[in-house]
PQR file of N, CA, C, O and H, with PARSE charges and radii, in Angstrom:
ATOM      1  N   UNK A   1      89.881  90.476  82.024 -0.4000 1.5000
ATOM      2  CA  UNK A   1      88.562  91.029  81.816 -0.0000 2.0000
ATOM      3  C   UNK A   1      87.648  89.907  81.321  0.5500 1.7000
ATOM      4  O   UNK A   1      87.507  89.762  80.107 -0.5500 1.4000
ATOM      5  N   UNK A   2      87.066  89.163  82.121 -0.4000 1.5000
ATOM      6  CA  UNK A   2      85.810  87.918  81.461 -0.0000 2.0000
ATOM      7  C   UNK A   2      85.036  88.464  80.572  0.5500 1.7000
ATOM      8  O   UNK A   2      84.568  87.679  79.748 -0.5500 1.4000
ATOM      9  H   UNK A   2      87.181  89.281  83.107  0.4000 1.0000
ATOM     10  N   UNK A   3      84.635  90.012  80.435 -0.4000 1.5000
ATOM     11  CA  UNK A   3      83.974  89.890  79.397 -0.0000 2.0000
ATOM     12  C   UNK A   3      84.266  89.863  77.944  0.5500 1.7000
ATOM     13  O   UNK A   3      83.473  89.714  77.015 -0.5500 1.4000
ATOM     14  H   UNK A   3      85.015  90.649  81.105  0.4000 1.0000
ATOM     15  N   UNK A   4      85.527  90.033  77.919 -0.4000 1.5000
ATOM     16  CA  UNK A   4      86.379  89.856  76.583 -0.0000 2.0000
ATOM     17  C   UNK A   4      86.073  88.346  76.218  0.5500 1.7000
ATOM     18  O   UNK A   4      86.010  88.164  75.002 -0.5500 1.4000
ATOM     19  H   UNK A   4      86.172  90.155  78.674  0.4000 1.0000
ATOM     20  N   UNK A   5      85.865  87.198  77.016 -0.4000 1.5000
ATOM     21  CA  UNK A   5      86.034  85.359  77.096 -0.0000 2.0000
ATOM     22  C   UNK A   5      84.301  85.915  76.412  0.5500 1.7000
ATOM     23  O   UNK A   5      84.368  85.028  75.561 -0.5500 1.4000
ATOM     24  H   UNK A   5      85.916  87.345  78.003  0.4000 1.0000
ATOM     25  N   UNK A   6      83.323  86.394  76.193 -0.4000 1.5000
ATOM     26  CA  UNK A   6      82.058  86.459  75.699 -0.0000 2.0000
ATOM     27  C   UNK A   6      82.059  87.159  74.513  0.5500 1.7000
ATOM     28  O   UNK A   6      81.127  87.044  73.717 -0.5500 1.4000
ATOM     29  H   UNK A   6      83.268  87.115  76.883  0.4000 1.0000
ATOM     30  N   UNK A   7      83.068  87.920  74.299 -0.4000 1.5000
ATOM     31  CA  UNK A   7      83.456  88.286  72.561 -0.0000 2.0000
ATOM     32  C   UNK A   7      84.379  87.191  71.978  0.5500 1.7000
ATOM     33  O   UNK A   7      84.695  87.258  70.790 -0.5500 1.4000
ATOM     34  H   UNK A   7      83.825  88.014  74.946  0.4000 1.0000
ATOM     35  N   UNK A   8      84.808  86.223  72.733 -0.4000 1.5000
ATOM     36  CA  UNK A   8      85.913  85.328  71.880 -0.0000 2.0000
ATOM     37  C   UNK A   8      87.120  85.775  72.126  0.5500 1.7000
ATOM     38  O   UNK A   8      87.982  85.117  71.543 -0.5500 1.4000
ATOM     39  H   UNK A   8      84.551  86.169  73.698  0.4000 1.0000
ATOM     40  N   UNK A   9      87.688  87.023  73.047 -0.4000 1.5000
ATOM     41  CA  UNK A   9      89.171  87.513  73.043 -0.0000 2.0000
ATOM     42  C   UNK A   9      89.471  86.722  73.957  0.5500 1.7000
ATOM     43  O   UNK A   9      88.722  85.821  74.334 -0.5500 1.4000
ATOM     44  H   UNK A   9      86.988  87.558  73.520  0.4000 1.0000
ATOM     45  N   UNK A  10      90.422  86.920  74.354 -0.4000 1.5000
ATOM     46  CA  UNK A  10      91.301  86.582  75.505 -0.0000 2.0000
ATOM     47  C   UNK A  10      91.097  87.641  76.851  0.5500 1.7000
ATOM     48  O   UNK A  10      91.415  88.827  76.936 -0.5500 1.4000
ATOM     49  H   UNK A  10      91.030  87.652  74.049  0.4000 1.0000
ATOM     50  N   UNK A  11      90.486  86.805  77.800 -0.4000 1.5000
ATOM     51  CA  UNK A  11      90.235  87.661  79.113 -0.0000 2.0000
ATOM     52  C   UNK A  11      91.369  88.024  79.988  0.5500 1.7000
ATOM     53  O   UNK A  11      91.175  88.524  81.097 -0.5500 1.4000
ATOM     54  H   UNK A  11      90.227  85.841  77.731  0.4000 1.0000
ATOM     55  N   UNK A  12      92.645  87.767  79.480 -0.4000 1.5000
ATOM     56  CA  UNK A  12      93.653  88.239  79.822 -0.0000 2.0000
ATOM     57  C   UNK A  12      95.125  88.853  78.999  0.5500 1.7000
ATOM     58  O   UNK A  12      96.020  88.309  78.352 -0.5500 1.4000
ATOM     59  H   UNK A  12      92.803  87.361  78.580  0.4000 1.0000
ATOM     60  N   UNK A  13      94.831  90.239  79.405 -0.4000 1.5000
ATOM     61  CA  UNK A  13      95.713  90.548  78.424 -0.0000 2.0000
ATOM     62  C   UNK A  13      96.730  91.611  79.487  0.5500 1.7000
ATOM     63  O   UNK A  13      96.496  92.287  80.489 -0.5500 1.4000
ATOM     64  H   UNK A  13      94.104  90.680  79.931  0.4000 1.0000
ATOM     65  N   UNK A  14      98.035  91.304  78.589 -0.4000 1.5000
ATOM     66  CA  UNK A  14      99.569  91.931  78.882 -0.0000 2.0000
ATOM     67  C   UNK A  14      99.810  93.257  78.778  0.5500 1.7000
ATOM     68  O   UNK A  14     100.879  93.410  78.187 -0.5500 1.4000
ATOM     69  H   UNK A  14      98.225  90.755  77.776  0.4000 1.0000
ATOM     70  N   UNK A  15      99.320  94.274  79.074 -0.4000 1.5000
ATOM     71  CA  UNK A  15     100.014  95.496  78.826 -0.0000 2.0000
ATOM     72  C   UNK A  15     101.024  96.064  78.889  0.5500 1.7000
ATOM     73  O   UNK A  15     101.419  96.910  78.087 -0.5500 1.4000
ATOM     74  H   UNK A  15      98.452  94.150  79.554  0.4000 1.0000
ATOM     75  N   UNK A  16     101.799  95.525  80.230 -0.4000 1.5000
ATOM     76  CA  UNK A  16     103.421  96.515  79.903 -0.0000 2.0000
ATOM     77  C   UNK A  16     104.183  95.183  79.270  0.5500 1.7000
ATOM     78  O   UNK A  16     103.820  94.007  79.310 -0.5500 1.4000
ATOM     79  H   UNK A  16     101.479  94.837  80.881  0.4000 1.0000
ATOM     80  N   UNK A  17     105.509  95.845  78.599 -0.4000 1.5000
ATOM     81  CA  UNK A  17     106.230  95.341  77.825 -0.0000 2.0000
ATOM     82  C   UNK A  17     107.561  94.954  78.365  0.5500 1.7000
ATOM     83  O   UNK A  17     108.131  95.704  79.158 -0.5500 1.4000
ATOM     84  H   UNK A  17     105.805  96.800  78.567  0.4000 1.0000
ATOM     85  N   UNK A  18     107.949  94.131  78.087 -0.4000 1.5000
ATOM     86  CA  UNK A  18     109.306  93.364  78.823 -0.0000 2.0000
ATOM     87  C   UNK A  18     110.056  94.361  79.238  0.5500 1.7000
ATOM     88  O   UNK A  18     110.031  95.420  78.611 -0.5500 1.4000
ATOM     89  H   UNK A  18     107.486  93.522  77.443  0.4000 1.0000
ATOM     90  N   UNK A  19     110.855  94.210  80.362 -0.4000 1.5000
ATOM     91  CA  UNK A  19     112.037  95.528  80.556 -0.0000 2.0000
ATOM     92  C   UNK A  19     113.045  95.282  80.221  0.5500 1.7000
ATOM     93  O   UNK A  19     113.415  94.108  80.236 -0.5500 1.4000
ATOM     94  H   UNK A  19     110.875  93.350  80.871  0.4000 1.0000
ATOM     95  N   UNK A  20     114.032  96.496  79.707 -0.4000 1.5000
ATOM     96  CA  UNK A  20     115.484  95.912  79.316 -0.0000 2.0000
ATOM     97  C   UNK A  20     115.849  95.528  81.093  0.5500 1.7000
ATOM     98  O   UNK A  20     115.908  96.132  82.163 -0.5500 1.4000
ATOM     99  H   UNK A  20     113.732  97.450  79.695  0.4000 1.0000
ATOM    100  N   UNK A  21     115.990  94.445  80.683 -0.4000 1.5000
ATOM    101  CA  UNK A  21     116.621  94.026  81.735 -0.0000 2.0000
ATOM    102  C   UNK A  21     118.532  94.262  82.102  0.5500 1.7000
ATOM    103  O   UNK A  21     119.133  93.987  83.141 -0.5500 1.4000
ATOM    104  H   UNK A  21     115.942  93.953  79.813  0.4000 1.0000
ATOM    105  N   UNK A  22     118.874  94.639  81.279 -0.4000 1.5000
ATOM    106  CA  UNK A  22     120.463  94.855  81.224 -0.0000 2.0000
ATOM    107  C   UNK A  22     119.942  96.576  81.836  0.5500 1.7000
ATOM    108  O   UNK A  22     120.864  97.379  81.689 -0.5500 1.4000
ATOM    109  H   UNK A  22     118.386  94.862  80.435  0.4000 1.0000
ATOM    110  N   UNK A  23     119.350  96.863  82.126 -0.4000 1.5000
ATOM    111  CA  UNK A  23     119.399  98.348  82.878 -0.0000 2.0000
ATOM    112  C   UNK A  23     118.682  98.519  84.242  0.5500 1.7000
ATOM    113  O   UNK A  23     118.360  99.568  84.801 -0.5500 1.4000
ATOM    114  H   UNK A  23     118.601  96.211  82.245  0.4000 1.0000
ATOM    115  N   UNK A  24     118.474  96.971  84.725 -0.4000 1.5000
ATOM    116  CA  UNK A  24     118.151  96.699  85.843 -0.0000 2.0000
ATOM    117  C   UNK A  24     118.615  97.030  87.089  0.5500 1.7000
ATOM    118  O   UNK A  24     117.862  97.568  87.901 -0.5500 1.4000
ATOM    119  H   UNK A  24     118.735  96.120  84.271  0.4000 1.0000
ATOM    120  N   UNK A  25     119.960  96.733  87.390 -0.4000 1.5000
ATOM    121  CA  UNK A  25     120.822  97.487  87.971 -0.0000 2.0000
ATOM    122  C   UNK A  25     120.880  98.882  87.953  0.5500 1.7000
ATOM    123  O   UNK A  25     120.786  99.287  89.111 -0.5500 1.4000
ATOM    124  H   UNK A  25     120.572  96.296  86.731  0.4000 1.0000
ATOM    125  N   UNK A  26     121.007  99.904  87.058 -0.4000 1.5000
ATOM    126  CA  UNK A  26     120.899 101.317  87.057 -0.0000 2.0000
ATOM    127  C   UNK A  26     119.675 101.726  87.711  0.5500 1.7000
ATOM    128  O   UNK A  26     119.724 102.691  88.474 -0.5500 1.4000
ATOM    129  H   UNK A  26     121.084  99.575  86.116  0.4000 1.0000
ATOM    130  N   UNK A  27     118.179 100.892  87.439 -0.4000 1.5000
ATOM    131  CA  UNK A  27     117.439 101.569  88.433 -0.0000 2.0000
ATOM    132  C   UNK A  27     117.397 101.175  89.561  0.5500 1.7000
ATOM    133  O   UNK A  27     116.634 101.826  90.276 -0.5500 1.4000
ATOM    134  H   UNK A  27     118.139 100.109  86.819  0.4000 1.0000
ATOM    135  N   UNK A  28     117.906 100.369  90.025 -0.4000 1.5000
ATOM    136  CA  UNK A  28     118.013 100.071  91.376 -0.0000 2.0000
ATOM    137  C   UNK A  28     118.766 100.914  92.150  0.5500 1.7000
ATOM    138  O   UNK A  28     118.332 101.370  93.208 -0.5500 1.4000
ATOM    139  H   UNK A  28     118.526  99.840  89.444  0.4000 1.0000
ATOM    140  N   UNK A  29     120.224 101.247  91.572 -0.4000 1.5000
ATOM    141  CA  UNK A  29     120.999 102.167  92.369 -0.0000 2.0000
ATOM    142  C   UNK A  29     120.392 103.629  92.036  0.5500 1.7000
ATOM    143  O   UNK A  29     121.049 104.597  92.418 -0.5500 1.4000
ATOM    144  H   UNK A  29     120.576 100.876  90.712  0.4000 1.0000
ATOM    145  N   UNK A  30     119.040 103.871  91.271 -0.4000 1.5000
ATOM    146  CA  UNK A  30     118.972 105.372  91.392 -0.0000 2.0000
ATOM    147  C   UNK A  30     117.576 105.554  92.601  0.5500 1.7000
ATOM    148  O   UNK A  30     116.946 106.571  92.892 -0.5500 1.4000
ATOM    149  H   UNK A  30     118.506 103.085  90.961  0.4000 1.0000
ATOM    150  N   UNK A  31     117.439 104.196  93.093 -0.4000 1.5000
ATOM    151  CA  UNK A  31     116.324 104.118  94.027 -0.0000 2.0000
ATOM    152  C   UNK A  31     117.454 104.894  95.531  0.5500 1.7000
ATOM    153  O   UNK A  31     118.681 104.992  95.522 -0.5500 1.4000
ATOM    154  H   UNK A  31     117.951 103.370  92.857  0.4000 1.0000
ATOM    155  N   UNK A  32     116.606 105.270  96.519 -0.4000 1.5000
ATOM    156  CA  UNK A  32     117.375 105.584  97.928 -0.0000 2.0000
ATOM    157  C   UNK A  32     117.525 104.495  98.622  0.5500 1.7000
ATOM    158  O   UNK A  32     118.630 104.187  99.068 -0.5500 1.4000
ATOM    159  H   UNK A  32     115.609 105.190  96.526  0.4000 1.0000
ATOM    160  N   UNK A  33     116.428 103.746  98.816 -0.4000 1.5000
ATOM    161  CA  UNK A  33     116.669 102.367  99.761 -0.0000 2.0000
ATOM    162  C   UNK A  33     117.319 101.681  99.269  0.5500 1.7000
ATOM    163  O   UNK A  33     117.422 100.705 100.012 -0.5500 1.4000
ATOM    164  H   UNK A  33     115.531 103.996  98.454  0.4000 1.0000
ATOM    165  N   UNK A  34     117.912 101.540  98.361 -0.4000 1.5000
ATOM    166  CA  UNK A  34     118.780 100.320  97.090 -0.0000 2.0000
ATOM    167  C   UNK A  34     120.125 100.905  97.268  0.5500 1.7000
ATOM    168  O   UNK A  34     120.932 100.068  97.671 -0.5500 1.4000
ATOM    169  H   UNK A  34     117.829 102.333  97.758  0.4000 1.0000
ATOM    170  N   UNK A  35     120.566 101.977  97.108 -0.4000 1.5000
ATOM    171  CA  UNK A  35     121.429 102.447  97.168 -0.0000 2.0000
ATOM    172  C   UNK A  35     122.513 102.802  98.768  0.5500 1.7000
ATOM    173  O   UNK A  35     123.701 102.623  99.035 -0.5500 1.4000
ATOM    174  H   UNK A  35     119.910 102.657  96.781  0.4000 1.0000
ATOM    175  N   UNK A  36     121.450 103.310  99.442 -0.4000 1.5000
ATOM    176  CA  UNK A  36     122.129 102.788 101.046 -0.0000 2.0000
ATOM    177  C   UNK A  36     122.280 101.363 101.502  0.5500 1.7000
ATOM    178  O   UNK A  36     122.960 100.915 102.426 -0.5500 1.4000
ATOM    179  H   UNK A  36     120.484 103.455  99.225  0.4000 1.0000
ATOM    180  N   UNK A  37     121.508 100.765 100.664 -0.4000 1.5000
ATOM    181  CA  UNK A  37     121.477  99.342 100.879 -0.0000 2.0000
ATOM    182  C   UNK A  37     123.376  99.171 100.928  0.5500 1.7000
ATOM    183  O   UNK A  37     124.204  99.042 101.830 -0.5500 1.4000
ATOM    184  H   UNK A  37     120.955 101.129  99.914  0.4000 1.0000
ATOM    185  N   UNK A  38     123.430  99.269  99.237 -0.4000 1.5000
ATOM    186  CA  UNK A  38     125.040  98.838  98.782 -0.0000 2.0000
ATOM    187  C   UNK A  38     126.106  99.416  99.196  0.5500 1.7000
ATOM    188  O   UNK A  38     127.272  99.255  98.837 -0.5500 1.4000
ATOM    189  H   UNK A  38     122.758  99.374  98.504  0.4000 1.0000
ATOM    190  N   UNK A  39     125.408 100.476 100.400 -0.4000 1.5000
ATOM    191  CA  UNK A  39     126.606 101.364 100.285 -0.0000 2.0000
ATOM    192  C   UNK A  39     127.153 100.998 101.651  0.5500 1.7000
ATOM    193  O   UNK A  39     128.330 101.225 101.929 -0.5500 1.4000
ATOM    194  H   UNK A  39     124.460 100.606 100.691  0.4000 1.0000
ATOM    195  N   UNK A  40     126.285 100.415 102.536 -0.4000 1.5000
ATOM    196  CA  UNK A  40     126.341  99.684 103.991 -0.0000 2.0000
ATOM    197  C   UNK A  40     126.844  98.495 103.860  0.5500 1.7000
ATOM    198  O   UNK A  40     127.852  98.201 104.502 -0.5500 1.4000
ATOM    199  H   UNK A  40     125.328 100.231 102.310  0.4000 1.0000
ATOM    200  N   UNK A  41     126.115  97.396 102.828 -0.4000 1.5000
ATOM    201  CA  UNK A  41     126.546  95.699 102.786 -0.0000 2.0000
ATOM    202  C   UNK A  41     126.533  95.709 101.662  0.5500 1.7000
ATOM    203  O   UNK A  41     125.493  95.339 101.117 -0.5500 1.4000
ATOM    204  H   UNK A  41     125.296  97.635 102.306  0.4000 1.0000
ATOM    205  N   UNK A  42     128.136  96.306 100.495 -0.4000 1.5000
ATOM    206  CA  UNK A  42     128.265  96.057  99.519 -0.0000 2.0000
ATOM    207  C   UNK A  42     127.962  94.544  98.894  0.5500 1.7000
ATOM    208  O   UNK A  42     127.558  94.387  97.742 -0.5500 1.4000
ATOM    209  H   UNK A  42     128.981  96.606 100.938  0.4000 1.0000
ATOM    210  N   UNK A  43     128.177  93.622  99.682 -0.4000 1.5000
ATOM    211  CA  UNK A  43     128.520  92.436  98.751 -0.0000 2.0000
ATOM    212  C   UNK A  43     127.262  91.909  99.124  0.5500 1.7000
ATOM    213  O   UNK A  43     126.781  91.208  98.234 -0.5500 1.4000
ATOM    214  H   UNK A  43     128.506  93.750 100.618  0.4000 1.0000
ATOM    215  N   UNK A  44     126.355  92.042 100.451 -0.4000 1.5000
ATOM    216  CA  UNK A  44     124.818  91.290 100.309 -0.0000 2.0000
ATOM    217  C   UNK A  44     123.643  92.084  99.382  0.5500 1.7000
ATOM    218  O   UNK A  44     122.478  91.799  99.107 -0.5500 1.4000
ATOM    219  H   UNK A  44     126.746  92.612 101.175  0.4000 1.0000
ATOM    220  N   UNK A  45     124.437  93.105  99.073 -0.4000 1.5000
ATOM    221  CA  UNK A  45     123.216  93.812  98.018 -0.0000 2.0000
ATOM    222  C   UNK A  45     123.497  93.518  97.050  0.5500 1.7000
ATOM    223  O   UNK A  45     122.597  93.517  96.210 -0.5500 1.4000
ATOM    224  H   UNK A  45     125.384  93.336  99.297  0.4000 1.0000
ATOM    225  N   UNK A  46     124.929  93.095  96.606 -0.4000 1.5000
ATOM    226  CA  UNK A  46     124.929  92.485  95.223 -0.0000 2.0000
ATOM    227  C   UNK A  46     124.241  91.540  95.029  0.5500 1.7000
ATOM    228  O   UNK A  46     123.633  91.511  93.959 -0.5500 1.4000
ATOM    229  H   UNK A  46     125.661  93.096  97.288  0.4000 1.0000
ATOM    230  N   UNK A  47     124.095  90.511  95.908 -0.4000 1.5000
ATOM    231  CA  UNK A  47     123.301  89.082  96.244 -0.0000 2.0000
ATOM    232  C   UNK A  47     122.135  89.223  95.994  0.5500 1.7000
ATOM    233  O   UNK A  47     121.469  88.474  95.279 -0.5500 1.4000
ATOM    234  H   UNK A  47     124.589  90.535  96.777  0.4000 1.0000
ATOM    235  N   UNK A  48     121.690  90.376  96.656 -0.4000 1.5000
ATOM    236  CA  UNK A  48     120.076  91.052  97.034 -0.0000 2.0000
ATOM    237  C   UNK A  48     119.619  91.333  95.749  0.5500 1.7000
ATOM    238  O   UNK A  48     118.499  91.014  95.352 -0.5500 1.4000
ATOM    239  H   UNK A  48     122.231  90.984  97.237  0.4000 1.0000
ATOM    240  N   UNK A  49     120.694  92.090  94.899 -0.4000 1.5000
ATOM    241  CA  UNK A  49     120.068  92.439  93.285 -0.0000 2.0000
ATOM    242  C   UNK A  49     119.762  91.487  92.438  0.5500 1.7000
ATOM    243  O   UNK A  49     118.740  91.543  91.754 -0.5500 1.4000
ATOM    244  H   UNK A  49     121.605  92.349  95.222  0.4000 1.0000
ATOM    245  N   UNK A  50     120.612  90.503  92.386 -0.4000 1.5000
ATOM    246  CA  UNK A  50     120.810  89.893  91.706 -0.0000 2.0000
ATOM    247  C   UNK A  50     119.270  88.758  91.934  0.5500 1.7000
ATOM    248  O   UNK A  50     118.366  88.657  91.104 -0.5500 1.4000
ATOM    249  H   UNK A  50     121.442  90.458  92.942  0.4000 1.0000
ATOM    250  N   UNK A  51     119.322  88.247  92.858 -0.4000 1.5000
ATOM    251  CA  UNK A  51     117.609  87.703  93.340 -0.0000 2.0000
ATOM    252  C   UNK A  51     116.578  88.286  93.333  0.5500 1.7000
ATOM    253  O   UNK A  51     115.504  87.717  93.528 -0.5500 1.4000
ATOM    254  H   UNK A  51     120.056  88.328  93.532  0.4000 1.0000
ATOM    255  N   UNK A  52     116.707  89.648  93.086 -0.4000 1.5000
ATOM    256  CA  UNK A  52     115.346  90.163  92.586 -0.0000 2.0000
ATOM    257  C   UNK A  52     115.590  90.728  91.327  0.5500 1.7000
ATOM    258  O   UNK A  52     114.720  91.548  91.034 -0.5500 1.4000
ATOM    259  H   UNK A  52     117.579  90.111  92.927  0.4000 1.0000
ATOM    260  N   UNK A  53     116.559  90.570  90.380 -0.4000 1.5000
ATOM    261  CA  UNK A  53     116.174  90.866  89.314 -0.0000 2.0000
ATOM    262  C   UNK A  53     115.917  89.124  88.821  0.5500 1.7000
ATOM    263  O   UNK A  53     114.811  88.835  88.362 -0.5500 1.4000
ATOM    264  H   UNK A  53     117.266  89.904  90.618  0.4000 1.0000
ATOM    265  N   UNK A  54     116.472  88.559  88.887 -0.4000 1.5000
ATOM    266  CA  UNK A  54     115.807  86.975  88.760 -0.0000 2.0000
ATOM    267  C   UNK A  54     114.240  87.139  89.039  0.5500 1.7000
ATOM    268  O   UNK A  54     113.450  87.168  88.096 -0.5500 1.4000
ATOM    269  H   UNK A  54     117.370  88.793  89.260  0.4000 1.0000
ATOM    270  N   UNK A  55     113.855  87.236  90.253 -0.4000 1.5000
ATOM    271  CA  UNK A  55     112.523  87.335  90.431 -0.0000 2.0000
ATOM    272  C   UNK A  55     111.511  87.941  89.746  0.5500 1.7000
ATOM    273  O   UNK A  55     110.350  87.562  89.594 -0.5500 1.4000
ATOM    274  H   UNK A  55     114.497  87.212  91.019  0.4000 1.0000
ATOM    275  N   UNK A  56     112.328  89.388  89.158 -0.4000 1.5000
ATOM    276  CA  UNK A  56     111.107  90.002  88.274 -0.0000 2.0000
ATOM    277  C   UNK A  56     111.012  89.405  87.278  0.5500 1.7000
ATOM    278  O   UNK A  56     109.857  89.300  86.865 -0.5500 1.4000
ATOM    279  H   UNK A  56     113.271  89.696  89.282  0.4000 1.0000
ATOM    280  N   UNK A  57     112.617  88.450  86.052 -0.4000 1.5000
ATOM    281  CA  UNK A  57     112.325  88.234  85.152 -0.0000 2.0000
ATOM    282  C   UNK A  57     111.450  87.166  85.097  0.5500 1.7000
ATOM    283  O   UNK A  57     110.957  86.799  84.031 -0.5500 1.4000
ATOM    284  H   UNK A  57     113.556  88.534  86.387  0.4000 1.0000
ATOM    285  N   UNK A  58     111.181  86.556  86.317 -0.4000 1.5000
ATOM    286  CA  UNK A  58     110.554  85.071  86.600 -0.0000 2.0000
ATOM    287  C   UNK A  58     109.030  85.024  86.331  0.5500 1.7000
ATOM    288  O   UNK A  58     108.310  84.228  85.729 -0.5500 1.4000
ATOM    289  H   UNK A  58     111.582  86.854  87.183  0.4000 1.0000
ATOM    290  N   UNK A  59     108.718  86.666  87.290 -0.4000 1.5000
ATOM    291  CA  UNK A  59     107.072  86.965  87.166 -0.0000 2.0000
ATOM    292  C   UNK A  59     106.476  87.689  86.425  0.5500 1.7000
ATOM    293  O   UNK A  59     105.304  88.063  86.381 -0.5500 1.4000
ATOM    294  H   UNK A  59     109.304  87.313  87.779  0.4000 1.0000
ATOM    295  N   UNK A  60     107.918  88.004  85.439 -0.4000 1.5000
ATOM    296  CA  UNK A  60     107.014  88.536  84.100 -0.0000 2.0000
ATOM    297  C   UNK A  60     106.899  87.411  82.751  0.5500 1.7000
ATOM    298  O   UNK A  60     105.988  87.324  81.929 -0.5500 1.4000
ATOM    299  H   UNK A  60     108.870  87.700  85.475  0.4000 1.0000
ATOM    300  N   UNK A  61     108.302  86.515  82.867 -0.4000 1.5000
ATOM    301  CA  UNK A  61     107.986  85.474  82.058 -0.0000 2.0000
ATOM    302  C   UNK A  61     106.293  84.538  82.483  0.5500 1.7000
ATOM    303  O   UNK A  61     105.456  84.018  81.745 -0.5500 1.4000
ATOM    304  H   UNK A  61     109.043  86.586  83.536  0.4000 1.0000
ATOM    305  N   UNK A  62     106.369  84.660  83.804 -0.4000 1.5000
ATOM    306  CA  UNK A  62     105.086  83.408  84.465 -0.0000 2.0000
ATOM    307  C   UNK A  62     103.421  84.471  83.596  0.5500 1.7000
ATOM    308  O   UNK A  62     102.405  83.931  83.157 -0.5500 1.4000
ATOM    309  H   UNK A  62     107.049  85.083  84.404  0.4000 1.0000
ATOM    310  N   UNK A  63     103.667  85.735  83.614 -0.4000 1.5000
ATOM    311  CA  UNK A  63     102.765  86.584  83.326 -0.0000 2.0000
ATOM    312  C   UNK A  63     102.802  86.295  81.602  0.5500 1.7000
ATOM    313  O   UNK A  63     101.765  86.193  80.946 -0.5500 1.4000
ATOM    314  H   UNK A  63     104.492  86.173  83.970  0.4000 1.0000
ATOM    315  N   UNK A  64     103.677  86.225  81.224 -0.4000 1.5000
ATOM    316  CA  UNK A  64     103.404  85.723  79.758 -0.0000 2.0000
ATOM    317  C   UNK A  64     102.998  84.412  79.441  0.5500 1.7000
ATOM    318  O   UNK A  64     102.521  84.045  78.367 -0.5500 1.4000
ATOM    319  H   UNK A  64     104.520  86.308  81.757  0.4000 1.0000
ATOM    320  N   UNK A  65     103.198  83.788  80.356 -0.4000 1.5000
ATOM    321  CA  UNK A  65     102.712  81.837  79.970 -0.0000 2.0000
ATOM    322  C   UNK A  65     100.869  82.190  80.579  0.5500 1.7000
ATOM    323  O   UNK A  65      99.988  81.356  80.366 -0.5500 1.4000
ATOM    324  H   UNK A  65     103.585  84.086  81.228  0.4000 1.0000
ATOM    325  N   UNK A  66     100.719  82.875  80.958 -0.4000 1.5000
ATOM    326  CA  UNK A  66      99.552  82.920  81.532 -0.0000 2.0000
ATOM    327  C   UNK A  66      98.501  83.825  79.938  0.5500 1.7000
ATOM    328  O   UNK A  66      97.427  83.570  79.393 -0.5500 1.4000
ATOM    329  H   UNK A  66     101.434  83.552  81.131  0.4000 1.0000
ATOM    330  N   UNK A  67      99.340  84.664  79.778 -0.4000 1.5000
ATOM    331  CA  UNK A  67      98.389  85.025  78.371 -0.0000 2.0000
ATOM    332  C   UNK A  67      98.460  84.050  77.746  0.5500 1.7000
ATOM    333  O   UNK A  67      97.328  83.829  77.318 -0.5500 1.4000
ATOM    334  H   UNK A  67     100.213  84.872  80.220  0.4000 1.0000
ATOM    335  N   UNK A  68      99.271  83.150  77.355 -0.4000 1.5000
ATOM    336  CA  UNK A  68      98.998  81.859  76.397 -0.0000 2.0000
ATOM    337  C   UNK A  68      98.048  81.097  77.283  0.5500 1.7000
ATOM    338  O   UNK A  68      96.936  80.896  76.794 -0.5500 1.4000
ATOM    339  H   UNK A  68     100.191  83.329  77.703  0.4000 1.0000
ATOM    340  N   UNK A  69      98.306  80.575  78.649 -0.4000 1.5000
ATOM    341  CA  UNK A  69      97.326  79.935  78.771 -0.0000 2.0000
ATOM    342  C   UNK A  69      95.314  80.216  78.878  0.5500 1.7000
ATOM    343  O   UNK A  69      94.323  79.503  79.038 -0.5500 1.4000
ATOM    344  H   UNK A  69      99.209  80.739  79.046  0.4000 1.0000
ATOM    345  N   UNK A  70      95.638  81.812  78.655 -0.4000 1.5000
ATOM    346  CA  UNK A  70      94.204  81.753  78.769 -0.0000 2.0000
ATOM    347  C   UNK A  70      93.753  82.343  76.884  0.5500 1.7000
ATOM    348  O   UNK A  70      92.880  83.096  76.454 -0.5500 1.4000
ATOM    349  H   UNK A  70      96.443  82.391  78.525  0.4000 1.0000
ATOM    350  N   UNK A  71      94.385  81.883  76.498 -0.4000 1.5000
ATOM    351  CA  UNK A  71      93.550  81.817  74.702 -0.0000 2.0000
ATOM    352  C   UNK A  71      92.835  81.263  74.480  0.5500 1.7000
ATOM    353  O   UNK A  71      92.372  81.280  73.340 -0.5500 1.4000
ATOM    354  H   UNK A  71      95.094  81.271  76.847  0.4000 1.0000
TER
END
């Protein structure tokens, strides 16, 4: 929000809050497409999970360096 940078706040701010990530897996298999996924190519959906839970923790850590960088 730039107009927060004209009160002195920070024009970017974080609202949702880290996910447990150790329950990452559980929502994936309670998704339908995630779950036929593993149930067709057990061992490339393990692969598959595992790179996108990397990925989310990647673009929520990058989303936190970004509130520091805009202070």
């Amino acid at each position: 929000n730039p107009a927060l940078k004209a009160q002195g706040k920070n024009p970017f701010t974080l609202t949702s809050k880290a996910g447990d990530m150790s329950k990452y897996q559980d929502f994936l298999s309670n998704e339908t497409r995630y779950s036929r996924l593993a149930r067709a190519f057990p061992e490339r959906a393990k692969e598959l999970f595992a790179k996108n839970q990397e990925a989310a923790e990647a673009r929520y850590e990058h989303l936190t360096r970004l509130v520091e960088l805009y202070k």
